[in-house]
Backbone as JSON, one array per atom type, in Angstrom:
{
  "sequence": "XXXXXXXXXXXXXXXXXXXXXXXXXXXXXXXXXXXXXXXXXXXXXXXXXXXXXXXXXXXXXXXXXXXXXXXXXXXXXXXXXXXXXXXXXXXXXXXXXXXXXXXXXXXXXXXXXXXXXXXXXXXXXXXXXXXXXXXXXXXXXXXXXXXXXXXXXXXXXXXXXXXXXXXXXXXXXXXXXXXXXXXXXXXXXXXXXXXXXXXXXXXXXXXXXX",
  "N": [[74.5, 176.08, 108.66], [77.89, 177.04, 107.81], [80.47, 178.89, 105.92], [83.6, 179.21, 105.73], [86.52, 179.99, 106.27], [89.89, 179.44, 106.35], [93.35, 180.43, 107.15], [96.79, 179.88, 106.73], [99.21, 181.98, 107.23], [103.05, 182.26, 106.82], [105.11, 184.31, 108.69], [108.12, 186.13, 107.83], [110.84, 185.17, 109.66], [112.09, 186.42, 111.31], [112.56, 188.96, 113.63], [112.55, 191.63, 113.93], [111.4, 191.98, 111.29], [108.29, 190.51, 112.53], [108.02, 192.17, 114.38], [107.32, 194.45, 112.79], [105.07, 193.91, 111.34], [103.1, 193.85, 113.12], [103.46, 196.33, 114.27], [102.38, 197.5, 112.21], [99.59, 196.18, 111.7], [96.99, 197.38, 112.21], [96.68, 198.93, 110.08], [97.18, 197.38, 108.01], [95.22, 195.3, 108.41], [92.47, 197.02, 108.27], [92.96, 197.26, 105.06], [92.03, 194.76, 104.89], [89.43, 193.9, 105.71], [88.07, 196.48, 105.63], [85.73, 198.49, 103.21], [84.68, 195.1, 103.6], [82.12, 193.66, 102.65], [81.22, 190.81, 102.5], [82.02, 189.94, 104.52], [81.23, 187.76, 107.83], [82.39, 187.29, 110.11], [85.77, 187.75, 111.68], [88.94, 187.09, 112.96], [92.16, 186.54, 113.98], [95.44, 185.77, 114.72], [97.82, 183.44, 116.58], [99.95, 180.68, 115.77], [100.16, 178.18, 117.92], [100.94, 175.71, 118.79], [101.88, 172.5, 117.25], [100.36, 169.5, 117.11], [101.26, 168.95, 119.37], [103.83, 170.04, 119.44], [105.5, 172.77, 120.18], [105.74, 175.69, 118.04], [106.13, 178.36, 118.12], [108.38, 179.73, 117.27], [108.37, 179.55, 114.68], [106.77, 181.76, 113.26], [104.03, 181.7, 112.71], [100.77, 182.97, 111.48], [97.78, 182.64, 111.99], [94.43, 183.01, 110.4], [90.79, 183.27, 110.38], [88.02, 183.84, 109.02], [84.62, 184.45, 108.62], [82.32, 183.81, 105.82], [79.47, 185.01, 104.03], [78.74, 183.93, 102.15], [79.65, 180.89, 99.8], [80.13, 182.45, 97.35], [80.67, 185.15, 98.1], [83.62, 185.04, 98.89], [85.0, 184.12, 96.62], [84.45, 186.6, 95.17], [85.66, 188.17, 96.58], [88.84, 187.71, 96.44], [89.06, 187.72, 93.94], [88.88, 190.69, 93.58], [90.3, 194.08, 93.29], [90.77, 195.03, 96.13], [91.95, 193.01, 97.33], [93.89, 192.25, 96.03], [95.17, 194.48, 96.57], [95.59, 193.98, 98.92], [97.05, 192.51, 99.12], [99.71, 192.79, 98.17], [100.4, 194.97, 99.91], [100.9, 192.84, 101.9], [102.83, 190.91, 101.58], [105.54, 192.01, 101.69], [106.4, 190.86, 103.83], [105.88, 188.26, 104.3], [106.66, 184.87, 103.92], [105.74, 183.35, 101.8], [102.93, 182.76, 99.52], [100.07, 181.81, 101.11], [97.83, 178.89, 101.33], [94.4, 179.12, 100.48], [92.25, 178.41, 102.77], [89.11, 176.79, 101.93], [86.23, 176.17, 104.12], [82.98, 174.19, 104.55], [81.64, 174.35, 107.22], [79.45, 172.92, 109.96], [78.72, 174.77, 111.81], [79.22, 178.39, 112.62], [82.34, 179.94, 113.12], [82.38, 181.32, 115.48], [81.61, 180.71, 117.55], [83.41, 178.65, 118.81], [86.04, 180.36, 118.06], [86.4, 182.53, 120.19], [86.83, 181.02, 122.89], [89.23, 180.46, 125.54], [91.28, 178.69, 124.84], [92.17, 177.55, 121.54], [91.89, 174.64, 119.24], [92.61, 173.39, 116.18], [91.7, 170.9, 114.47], [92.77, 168.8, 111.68], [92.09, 166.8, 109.2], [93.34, 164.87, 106.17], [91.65, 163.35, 103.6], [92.3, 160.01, 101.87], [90.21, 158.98, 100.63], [87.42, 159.46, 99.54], [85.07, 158.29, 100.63], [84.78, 158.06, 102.81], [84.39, 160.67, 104.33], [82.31, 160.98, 105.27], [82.33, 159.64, 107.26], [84.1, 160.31, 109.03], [83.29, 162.78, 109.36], [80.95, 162.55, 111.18], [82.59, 161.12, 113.24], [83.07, 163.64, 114.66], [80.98, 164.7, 116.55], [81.31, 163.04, 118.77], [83.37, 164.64, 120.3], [82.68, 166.5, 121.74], [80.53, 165.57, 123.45], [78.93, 164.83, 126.7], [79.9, 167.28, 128.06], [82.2, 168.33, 127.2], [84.58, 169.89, 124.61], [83.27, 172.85, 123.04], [82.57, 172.54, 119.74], [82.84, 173.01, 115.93], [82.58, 172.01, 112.79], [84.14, 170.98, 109.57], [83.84, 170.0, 105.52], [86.43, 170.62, 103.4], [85.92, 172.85, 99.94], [87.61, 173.55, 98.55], [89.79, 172.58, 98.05], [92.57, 170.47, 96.75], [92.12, 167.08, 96.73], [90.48, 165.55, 99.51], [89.57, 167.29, 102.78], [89.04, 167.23, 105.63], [87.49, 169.56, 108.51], [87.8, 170.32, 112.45], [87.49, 172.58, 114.72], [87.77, 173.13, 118.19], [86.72, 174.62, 120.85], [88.3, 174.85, 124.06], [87.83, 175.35, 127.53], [89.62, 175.77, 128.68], [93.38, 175.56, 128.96], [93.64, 173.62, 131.35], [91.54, 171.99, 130.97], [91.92, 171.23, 128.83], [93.84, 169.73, 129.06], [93.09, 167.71, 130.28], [90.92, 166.63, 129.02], [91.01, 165.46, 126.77], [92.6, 163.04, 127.55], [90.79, 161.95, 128.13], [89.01, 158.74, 127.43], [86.92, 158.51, 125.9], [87.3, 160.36, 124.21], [89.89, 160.07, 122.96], [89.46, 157.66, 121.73], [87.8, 158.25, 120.07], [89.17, 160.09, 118.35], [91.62, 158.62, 117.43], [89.82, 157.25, 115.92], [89.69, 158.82, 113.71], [92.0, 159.0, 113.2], [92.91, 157.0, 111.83], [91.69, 156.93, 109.33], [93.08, 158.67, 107.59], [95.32, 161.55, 107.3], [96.51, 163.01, 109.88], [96.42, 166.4, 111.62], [96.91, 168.44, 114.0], [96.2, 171.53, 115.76], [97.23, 174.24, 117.99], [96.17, 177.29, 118.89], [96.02, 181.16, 119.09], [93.97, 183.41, 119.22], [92.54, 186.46, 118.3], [89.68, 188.37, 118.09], [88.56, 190.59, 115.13], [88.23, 193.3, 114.06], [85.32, 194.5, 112.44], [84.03, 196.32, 109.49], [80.78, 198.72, 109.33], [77.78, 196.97, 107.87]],
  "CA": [[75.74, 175.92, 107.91], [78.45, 178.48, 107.87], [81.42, 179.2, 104.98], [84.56, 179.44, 107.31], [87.97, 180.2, 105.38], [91.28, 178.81, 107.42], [94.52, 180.87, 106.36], [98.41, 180.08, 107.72], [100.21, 182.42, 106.5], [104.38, 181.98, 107.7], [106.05, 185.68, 108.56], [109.57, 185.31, 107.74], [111.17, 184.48, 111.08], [113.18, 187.64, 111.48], [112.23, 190.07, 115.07], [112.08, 193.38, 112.96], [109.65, 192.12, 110.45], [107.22, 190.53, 113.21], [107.44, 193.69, 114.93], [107.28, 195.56, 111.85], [103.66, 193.43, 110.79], [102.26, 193.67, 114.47], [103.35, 197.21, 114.4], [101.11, 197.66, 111.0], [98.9, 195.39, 111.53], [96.08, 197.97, 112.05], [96.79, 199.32, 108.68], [97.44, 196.08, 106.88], [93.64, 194.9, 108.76], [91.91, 197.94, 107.72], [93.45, 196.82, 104.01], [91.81, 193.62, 103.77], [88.23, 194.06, 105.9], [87.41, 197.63, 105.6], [85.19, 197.66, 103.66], [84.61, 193.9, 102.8], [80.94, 193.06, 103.08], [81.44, 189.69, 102.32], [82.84, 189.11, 105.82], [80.55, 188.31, 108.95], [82.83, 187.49, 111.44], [86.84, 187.31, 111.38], [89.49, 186.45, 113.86], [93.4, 186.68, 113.37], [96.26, 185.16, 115.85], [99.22, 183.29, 116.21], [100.23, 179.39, 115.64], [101.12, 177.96, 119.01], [101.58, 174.61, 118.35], [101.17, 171.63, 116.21], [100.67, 167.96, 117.2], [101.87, 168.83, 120.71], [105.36, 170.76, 119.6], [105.81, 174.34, 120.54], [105.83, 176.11, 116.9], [105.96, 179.61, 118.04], [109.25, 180.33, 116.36], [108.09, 179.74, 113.42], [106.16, 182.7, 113.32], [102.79, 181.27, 111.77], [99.84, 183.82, 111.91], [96.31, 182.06, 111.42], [92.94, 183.95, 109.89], [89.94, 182.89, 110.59], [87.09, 184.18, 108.34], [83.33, 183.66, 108.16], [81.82, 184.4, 104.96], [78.13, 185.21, 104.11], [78.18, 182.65, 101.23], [80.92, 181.39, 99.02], [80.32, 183.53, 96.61], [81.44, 186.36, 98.75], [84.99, 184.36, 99.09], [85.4, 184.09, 95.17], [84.41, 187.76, 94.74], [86.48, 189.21, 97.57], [89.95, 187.49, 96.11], [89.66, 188.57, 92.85], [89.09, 191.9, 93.77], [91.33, 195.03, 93.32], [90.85, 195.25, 97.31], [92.55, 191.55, 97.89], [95.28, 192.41, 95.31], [95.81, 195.29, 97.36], [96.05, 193.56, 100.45], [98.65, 190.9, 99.1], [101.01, 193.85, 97.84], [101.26, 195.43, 101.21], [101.67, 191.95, 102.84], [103.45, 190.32, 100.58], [107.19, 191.3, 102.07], [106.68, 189.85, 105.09], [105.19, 185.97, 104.35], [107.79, 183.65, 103.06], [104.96, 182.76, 100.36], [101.43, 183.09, 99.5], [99.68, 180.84, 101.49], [96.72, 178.23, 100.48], [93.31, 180.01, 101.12], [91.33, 176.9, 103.07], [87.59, 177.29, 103.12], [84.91, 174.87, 104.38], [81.86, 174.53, 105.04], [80.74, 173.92, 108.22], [78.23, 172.96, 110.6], [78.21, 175.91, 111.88], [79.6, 179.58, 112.77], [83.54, 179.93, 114.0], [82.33, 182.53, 115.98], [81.24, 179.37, 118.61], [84.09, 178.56, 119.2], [87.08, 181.49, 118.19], [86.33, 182.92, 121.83], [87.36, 180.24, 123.53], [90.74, 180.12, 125.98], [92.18, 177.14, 123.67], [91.34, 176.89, 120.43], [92.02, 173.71, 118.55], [92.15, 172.96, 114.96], [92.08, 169.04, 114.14], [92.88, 169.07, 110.21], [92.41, 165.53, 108.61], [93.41, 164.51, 105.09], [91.54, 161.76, 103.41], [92.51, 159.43, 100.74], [88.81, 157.88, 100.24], [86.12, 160.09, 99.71], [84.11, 157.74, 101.08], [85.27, 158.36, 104.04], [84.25, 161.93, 104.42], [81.0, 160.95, 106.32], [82.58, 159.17, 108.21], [84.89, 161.56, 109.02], [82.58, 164.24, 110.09], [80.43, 162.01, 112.12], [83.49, 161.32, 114.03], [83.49, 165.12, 115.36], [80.08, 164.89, 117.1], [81.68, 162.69, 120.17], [84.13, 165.01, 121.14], [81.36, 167.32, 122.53], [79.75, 164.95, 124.41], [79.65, 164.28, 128.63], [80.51, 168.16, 129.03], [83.55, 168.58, 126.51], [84.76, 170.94, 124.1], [82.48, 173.16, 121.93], [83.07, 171.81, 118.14], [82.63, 173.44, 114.71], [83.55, 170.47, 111.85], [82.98, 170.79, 108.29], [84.76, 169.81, 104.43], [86.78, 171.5, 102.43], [85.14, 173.34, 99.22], [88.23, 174.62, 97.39], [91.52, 171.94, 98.61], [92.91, 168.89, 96.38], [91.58, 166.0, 97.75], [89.29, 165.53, 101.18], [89.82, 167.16, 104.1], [87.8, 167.14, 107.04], [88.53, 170.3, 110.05], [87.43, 170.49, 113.68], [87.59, 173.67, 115.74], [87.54, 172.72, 119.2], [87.38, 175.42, 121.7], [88.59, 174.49, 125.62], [87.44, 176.0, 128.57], [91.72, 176.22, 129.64], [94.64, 174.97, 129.19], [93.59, 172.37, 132.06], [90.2, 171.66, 130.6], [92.19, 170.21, 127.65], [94.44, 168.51, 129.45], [92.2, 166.14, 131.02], [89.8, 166.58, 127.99], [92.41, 164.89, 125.51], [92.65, 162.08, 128.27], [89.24, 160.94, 127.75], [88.58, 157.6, 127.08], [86.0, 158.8, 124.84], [88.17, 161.64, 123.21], [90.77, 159.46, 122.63], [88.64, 156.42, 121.25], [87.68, 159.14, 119.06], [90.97, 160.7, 117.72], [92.03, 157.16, 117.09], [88.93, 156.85, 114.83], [89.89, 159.85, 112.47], [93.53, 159.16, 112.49], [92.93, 155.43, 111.0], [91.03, 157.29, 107.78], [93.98, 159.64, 107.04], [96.69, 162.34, 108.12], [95.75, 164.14, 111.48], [97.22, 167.16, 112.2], [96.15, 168.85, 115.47], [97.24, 172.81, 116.05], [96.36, 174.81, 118.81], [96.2, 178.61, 118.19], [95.44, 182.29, 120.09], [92.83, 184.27, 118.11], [91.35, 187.77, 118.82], [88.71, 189.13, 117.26], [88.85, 191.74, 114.35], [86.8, 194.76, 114.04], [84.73, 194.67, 111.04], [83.36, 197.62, 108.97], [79.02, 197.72, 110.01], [77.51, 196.84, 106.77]],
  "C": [[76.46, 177.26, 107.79], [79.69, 178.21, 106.35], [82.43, 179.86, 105.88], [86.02, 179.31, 106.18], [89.09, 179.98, 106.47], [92.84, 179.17, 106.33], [95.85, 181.02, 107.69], [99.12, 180.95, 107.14], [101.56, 182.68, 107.42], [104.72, 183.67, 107.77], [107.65, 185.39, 108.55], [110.14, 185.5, 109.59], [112.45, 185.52, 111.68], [112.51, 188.84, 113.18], [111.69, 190.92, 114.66], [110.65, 192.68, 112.45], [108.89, 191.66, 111.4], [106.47, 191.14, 113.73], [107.09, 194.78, 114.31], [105.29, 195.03, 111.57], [102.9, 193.77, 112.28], [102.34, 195.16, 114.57], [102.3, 198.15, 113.25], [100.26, 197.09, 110.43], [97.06, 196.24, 111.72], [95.65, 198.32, 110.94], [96.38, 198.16, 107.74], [95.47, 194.92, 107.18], [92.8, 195.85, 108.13], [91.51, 197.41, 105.71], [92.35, 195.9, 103.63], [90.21, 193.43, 104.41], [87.33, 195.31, 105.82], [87.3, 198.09, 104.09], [85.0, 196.12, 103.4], [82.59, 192.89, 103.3], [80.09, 191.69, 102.93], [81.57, 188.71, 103.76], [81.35, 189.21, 106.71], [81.6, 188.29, 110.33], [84.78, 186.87, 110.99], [87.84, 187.65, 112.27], [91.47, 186.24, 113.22], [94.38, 186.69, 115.2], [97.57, 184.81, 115.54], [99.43, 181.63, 116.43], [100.63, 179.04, 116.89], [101.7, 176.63, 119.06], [101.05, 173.57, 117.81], [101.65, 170.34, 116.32], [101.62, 167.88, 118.36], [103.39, 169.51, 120.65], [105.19, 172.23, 119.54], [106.13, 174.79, 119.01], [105.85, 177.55, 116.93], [106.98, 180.49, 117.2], [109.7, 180.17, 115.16], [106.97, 180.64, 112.7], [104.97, 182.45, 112.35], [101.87, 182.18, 112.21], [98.64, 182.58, 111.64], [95.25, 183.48, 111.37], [91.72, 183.11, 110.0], [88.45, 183.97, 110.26], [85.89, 183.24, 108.57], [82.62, 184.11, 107.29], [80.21, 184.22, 104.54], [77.66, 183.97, 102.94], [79.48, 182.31, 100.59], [80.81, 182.04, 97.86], [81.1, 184.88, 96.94], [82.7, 186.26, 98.74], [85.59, 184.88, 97.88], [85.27, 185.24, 94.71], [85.64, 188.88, 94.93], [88.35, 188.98, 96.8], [90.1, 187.66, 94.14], [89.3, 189.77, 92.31], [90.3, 192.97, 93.45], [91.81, 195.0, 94.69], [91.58, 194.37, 97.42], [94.02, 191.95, 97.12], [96.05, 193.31, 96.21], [96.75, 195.21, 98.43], [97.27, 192.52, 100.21], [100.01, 191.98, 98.6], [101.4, 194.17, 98.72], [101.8, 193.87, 102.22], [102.6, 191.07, 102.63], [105.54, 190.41, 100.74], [107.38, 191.17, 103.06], [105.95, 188.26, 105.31], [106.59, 185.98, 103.61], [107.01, 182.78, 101.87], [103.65, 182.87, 100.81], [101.18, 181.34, 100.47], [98.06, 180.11, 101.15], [95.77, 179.14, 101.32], [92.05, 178.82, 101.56], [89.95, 176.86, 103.46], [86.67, 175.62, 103.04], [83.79, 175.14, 104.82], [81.07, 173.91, 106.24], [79.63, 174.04, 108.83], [77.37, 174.45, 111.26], [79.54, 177.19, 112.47], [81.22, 179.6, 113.73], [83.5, 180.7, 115.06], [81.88, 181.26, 117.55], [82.41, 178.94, 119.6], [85.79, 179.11, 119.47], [87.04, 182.24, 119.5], [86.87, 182.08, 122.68], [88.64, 180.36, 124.09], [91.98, 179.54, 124.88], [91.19, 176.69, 123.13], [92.55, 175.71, 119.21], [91.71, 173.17, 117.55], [92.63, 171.67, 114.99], [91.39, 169.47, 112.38], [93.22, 167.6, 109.88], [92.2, 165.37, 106.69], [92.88, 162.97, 104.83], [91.83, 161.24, 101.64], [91.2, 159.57, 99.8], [87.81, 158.93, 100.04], [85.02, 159.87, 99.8], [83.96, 157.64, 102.21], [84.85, 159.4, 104.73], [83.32, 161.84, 105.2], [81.0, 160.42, 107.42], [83.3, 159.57, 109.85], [84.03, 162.71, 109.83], [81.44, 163.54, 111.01], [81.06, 161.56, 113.48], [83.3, 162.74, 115.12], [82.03, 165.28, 116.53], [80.59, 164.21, 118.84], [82.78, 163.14, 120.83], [83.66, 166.19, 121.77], [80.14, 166.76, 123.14], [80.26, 165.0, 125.55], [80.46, 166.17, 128.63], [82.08, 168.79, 128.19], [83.62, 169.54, 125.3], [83.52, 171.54, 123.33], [83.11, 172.84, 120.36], [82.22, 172.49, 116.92], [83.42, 172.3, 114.03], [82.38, 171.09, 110.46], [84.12, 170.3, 107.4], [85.18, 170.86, 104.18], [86.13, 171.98, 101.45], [86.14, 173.29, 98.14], [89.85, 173.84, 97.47], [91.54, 170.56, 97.54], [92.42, 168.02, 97.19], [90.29, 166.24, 98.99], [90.03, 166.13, 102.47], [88.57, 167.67, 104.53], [88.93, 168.07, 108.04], [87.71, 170.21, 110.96], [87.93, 171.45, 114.22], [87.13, 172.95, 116.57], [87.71, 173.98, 120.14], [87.1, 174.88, 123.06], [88.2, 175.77, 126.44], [88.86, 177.11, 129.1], [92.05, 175.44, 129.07], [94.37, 173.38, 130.21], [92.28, 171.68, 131.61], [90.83, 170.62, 129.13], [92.51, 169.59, 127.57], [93.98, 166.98, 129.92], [91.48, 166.21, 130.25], [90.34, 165.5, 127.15], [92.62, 163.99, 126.56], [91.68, 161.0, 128.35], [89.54, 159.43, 127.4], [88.12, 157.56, 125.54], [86.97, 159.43, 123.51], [89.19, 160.9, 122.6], [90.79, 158.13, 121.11], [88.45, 157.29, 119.71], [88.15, 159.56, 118.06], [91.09, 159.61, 117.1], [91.12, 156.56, 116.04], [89.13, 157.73, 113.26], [90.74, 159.42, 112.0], [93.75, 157.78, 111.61], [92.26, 155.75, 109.36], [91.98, 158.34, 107.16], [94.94, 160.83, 108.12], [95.8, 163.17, 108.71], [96.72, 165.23, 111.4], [96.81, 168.07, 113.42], [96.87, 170.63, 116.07], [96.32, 173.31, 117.49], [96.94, 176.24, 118.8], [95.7, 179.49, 119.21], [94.71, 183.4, 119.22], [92.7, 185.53, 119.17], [90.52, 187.86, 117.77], [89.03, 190.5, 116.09], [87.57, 192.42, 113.72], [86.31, 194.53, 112.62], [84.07, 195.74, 110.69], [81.66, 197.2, 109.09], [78.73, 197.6, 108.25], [76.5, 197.83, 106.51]]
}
C-alpha cells in the first residue's frame, strides 16, 4: 500500500507567468521538497488532456507525491515550510487547489515513468460501490496492457476511486483503449459514477537524501 497525493493546480493562462513559474521552478521545487522527509517519491508535469480534449491551454500543472504515511501529509501542510511554499506560489495559480490523497495499491513510482500516463478519476454516489469500483481496475492490466496503480480517496467529500495507468506510447494506448476488454471495463466504472479520464507528462523531481 502506498499514500499517493494528486494536485491540479491551474497557472493563470498568461505566457509571462508560465514562463515566469518554469523559469523558477527550481527555486519554487527546492521550496516545497528540500528538505521534506515526508516525501519518498514526487513527480511534477503538465495537464495534456481530459476525456480526449486537448487542455493544454489551460495551463494545468499536476503533482504527484508519494508519502511515507499519512501522517507525513498532515504534518508537511501545516508546516511553516508549506506556508512558505504557497506564498511564493500563490501569484501564479488562479486558486488554491484541492490537495487529493489516496491510498493505493501501490507506489506511483510504477507507473509516473511511463510514456503516457493516465489518470481515470471516478466519483461515486454509493459507497457501496467503492469495492466495486476498485476491483474494476485489476482488468485493465490484463492480456499485456497498461501498468495500473488504483486506490480511494482519504481526505475528498464523498467516494472517489483513481487509476494511474501508464502506456507503453501514444500507440500502445491507442489500440489499448480499443480493447474489448478495456472498454467492457471503462463501461463498468462509468455506470457507478462520474469518469473523468486525463492524460498528463510527468518528470521526476529531485528529492533531498534523507
Amino acid at each position: 500500500m502506498a499514500i499517493t497525493e494528486l494536485i491540479f493546480p491551474t497557472i493563470k493562462p498568461i505566457k509571462e507567468v508560465v514562463d515566469e513559474v518554469e523559469e523558477n521552478w527550481p527555486i519554487l521545487s527546492k521550496a516545497l521538497v528540500h528538505p521534506n522527509p515526508g516525501l519518498l517519491s514526487a513527480f511534477r508535469g503538465w495537464v495534456i488532456s481530459e476525456n480526449d480534449k486537448d487542455v493544454r491551454e489551460q495551463c494545468r500543472e499536476v503533482l504527484i507525491f508519494e508519502w511515507v504515511e499519512e501522517a507525513s501529509f498532515y504534518s508537511f501542510i501545516t508546516s511553516d515550510q508549506f506556508s512558505s511554499f504557497v506564498g511564493m506560489i500563490k501569484p501564479y495559480i488562479q486558486g488554491p487547489p484541492t490537495l487529493q490523497l489516496y491510498n493505493t495499491d501501490l507506489s506511483p513510482k510504477n507507473v509516473a515513468g511511463a510514456p503516457v500516463l493516465e489518470i481515470i478519476r471516478l466519483t461515486i454516489s454509493d459507497s457501496e460501490k467503492v469495492k466495486e469500483a476498485q476491483e474494476s481496475w485489476k482488468v485493465f492490466s490484463e492480456e499485456g496492457g497498461p501498468a495500473v496503480v488504483s486506490g480511494h480517496s482519504l481526505n475528498l467529500e464523498g467516494n472517489v476511486v483513481v487509476g494511474m495507468l501508464g502506456w507503453a506510447s501514444t500507440e500502445a494506448r491507442e489500440t489499448g483503449t480499443k480493447d474489448k476488454t478495456f472498454q467492457t471495463a471503462l463501461e463498468s466504472l462509468s455506470v457507478l459514477g462520474e469518469l473523468s479520464r486525463i492524460i498528463v507528462e510527468v518528470a521526476p523531481m529531485e528529492l533531498s537524501a534523507l
